[in-house]
C-alpha positions in Angstrom: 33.9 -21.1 14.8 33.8 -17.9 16.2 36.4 -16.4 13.7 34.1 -17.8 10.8 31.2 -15.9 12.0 33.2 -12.5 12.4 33.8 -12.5 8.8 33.0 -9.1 6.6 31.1 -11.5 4.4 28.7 -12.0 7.4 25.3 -12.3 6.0 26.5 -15.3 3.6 28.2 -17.2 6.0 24.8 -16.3 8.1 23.3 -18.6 5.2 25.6 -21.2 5.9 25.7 -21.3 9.7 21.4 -21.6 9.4 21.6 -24.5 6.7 24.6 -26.3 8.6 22.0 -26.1 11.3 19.3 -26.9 10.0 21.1 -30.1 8.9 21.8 -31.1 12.0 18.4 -30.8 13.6 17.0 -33.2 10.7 19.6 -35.9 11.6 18.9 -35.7 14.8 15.2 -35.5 14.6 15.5 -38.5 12.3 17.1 -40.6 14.9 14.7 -39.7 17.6 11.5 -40.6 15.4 12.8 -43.5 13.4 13.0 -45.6 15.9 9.9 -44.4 17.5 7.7 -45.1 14.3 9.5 -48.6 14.5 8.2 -49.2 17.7 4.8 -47.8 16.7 4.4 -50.3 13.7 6.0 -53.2 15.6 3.0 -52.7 18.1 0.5 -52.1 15.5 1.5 -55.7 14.1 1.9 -57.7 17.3 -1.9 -56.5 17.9 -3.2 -57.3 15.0 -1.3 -61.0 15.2 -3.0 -61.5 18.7 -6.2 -60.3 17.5 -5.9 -62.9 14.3 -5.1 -65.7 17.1 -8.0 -64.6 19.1 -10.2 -65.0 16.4 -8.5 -68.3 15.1 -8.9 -69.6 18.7 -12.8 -68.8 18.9 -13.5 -70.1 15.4 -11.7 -73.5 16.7 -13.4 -74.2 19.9 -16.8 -72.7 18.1 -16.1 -76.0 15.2 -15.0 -78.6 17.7 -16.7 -81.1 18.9 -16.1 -82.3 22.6 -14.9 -85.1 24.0 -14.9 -86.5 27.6 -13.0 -89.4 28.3 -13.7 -90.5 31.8 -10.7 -92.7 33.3 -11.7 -96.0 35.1 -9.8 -94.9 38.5 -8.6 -98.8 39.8 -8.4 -98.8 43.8 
């Protein structure tokens, strides 16, 4: 690697050393915050499902009617 920079055509393989480099850093910036932004979503959705169950659950008890059914306790 060295040898390839020491080159007399130095300021083009300058251009490639920053591009090969530049490459890298995206994949690697691409695996940190893909699976970060997965996480993020997931979250996003598992709120919004409790918050839908929260509601379903008040809207139920709001609508039911209760009933008490006393048990005839035989001693």
């Amino acid at each position: 690697m060295y040898h390839f920079l020491k080159e007399k055509n130095m300021g083009k393989n300058k251009f490639v050393y920053k591009i090969l480099v530049l490459i890298i850093i995206v994949i690697f910036a691409s695996l940190v915050i893909a699976p970060a932004v997965s996480v993020i979503i997931r979250n996003k959705q598992i709120k919004k499902l409790q918050a839908e169950e929260n509601n379903q659950s008040v809207e139920n008890a709001e609508g039911a009617e209760v009933v008490v059914e006393e048990e005839g306790v035989v001693e």
